[in-house]
C-alpha positions in Angstrom: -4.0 38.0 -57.5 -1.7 36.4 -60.3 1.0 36.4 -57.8 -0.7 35.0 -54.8 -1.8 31.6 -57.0 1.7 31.4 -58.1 2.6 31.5 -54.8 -0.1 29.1 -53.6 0.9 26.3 -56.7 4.6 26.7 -55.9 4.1 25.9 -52.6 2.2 22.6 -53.5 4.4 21.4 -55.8 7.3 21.7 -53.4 5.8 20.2 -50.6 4.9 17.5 -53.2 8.4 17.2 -53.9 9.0 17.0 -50.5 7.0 14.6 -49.7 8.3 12.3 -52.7 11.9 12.5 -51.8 11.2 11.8 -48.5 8.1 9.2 -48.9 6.2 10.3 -46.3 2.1 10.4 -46.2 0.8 14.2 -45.7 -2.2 16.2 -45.0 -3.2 19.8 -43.4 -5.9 18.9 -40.5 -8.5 21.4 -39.3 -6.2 24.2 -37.7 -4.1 24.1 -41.2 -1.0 21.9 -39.8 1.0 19.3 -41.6 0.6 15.9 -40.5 3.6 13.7 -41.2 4.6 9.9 -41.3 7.3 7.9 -42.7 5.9 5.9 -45.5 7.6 2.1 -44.6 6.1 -1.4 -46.8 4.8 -3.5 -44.7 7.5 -6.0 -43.0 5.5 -9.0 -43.2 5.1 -11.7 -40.4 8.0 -11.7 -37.9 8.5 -12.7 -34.0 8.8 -8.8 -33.5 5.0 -8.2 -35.1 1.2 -8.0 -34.6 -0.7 -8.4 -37.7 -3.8 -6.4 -37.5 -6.8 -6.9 -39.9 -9.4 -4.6 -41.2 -13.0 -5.9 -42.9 -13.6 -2.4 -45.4 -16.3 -4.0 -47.7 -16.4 -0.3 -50.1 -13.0 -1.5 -51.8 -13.8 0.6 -54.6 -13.8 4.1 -53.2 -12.9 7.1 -55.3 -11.7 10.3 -54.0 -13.2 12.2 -56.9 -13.0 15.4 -55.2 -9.5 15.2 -55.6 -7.4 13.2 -58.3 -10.7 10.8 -59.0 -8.0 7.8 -58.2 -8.7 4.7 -55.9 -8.3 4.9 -51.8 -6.6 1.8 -49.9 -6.7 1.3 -46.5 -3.4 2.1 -44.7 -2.5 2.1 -40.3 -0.4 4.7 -38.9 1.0 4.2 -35.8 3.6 5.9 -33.2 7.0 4.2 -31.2 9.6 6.4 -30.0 8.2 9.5 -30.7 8.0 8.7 -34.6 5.0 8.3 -36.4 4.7 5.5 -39.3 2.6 4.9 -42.0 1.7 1.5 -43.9 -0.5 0.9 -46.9 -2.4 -2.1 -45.7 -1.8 -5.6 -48.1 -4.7 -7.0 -48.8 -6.0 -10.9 -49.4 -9.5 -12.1 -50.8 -11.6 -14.9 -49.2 -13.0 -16.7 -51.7 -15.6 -18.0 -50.5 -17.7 -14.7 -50.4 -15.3 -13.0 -52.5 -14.9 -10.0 -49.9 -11.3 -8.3 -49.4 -9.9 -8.0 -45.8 -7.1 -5.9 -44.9 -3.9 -6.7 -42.8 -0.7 -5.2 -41.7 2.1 -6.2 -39.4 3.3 -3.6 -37.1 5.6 -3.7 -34.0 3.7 -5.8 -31.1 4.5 -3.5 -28.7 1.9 -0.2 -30.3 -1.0 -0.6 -28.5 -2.9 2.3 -30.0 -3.2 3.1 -34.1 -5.3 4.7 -36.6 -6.8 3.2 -39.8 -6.5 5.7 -42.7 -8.5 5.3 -45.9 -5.4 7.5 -48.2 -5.7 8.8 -51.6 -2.8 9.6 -53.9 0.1 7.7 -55.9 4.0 7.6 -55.3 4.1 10.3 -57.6 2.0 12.8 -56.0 0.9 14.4 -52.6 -1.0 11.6 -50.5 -4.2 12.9 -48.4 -5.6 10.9 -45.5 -9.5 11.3 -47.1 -11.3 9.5 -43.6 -9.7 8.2 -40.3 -10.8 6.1 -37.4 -8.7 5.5 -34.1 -7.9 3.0 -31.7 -7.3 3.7 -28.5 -6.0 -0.2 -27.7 -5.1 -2.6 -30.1 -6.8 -6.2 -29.5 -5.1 -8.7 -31.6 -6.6 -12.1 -32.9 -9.5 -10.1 -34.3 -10.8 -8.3 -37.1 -12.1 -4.7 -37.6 -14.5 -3.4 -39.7 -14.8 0.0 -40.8 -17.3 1.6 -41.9 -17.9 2.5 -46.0 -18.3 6.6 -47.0 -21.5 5.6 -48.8 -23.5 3.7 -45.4 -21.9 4.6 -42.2 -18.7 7.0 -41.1 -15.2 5.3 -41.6 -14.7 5.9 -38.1 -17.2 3.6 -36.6 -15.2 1.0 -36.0 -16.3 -2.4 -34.3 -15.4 -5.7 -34.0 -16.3 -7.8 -37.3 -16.9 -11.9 -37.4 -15.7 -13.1 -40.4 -17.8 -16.0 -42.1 -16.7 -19.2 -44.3 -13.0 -18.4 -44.0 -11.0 -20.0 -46.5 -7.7 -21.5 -46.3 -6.2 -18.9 -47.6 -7.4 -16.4 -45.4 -6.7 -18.5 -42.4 -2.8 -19.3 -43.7 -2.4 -15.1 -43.6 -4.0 -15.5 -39.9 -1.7 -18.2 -38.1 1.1 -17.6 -40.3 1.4 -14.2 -38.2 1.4 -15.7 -34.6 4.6 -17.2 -32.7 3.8 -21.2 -31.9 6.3 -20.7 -29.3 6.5 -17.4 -27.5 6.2 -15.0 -24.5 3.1 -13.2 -23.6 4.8 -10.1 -23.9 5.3 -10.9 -28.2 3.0 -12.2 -30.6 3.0 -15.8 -28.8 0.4 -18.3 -28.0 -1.8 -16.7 -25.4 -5.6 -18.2 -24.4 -7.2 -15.0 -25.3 -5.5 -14.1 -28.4 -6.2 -18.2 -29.5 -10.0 -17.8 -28.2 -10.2 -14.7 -30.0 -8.6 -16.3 -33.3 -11.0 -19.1 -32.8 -14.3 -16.9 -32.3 -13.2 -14.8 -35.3 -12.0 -17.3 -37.8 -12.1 -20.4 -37.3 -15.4 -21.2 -36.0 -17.3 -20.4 -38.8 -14.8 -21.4 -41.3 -15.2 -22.9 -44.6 -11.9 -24.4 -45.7 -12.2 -28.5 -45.6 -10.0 -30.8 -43.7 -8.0 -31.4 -47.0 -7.4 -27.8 -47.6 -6.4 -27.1 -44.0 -4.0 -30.3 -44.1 -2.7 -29.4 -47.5 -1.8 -25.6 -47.6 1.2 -24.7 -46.1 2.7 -21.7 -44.1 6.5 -21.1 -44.2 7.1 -20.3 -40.1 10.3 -20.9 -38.2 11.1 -24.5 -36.7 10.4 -25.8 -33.1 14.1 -24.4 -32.0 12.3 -21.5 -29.3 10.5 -24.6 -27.9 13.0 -25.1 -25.0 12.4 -21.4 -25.1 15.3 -20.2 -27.2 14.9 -16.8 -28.6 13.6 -16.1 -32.0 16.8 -13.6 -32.3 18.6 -13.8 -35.9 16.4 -16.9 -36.6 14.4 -16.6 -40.1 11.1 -18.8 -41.2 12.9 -21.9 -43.2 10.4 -24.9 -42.0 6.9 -25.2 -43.9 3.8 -26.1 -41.9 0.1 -27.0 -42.7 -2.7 -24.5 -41.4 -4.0 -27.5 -39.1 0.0 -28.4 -37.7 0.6 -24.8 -37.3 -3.1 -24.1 -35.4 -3.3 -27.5 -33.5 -0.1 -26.4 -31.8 -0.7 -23.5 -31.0 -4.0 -24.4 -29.5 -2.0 -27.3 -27.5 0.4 -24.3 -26.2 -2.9 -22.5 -24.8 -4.5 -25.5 -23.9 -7.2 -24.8 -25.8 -9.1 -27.2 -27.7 -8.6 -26.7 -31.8 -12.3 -27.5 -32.5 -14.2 -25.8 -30.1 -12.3 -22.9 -29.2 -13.3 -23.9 -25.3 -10.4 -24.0 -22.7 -9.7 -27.5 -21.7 -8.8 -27.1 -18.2 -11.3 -25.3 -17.5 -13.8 -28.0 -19.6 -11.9 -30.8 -16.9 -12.7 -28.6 -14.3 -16.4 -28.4 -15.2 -16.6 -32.4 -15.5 -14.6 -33.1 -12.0 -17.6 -30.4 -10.3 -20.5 -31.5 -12.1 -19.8 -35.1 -12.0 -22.2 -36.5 -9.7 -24.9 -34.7 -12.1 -23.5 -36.6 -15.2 -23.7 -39.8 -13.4 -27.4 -39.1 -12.6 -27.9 -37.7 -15.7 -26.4 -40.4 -17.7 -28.5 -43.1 -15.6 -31.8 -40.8 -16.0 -31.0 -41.6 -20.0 -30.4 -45.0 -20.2 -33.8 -45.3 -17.8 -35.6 -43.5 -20.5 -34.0 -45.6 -23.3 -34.5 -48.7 -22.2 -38.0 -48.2 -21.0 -38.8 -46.7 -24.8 -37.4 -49.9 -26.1 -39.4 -52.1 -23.5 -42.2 -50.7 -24.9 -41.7 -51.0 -28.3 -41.1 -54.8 -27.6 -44.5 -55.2 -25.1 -46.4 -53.5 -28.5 -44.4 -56.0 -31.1 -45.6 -58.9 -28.4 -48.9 -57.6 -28.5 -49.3 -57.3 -32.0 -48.6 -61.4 -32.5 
């Protein structure tokens, strides 16, 4: 009996070890197999990423079963047959002071999983709750749901109220102005979607958007140049770097509504703004013809 829990505790501390020397994220699922992924930092904000978000309002999880030592939030994800692991930065909004979640990961994964991890770099990492995605939507937030109220794994779509300009300088710092649809660029869904997630119900003011800067690279892919060996070395105001890229979609920066489309509308409906416009100015001046016929009868 002696034996077989030596055995067992040697065999823990060397995959521990293991796992250290080659910082990689592991855990035995149901049928008892090991689990691996290569532990990389997150990159940050290039022209080969998507940045993904995740709204996890229990911040403050313990995996006391365990260690009794905090969970983050981390992604996994899979290219070429290799599976990848990042432990999620993180940024508060301070207008509700609520934490949300981001990562940048190649654009080209279409499918992840969000994994609430336990563990330090010293010891043997577990994967505590996980939730999957079968395709990616970018331009939005997810929200996942806390051990205490729902499952991890129901994930949805989450709005996200009184952004601040922080917040919003992580969003569009992540997006290409300039780009193909096949990168991070400057699509009409992914800028509706940015819109109907952040920015509409945002809470930064006009001086905070106009004063906080991103660092982003210059207007060189314009003439569409490639981003290719080009770093960030240009700074940018929120509303410089969103107005653009809402010009680039042809999208309209303060209503989030397509402005070809809103042309369109005005060109096929114009015979009923004309009438409609008229049936107004009937109604006002008639209202103000009466309240001089009252003042006349009044004297």
């Amino acid at each position: 009996m002696k034996l077989k829990g030596l055995l067992l505790l040697s065999g823990l501390l060397l995959s521990t070890i293991t796992l250290s020397m080659n910082s990689t994220y592991q855990r035995v699922n149901a049928d008892g197999d090991f689990i691996y992924g290569e532990k990389i930092d997150n990159p940050g904000a290039t022209y080969r990423t998507q940045r993904v978000w995740l709204n996890n309002e229990n911040t403050y999880f313990y995996d006391n079963d365990e260690w009794g030592v905090p969970c983050n939030n981390a992604i996994r994800y899979s290219i070429d047959n290799s599976y990848y692991v990042i432990e999620m930065e993180s940024v508060i909004n301070t207008s509700d002071s609520r934490k949300y979640y981001y990562a940048d990961i190649p654009y080209q994964v279409r499918s992840a999983s969000f994994l609430r991890i336990s563990g330090s770099e010293d010891r043997l990492y577990r994967i505590y709750q996980e939730a999957n995605i079968d395709y990616l939507s970018y331009g939005i937030c997810y929200y996942a749901g806390t051990s205490s109220l729902e499952d991890y794994s129901n994930i949805r779509i989450s709005s996200v109220l009184n952004a601040d300009a922080n917040i919003l300088a992580r969003v569009v710092e992540s997006y290409l102005t300039y780009g193909k649809d096949d990168s991070n660029g400057t699509t009409k869904s992914t800028v509706k979607a940015l819109y109907s997630t952040w920015f509409s119900n945002k809470k930064a003011s006009k001086d905070e958007l106009k004063n906080t800067k991103i660092l982003d690279y210059t207007g060189y892919a314009a003439n569409g140049n490639s981003y290719e060996g080009l770093e960030k070395n240009a700074y940018f105001s929120i509303n410089e770097k969103w107005n653009t890229m809402c010009s680039q979609a042809g999208i309209d920066p303060n209503t989030g509504l397509d402005r070809n489309d809103f042309l369109e509308w005005i060109k096929q409906n114009k015979v009923v703004i004309i009438v409609g416009g008229i049936a107004i100015l009937g109604i006002v001046g008639f209202a103000i013809f009466l309240v001089i016929k009252k003042k006349k009868a009044n004297q």
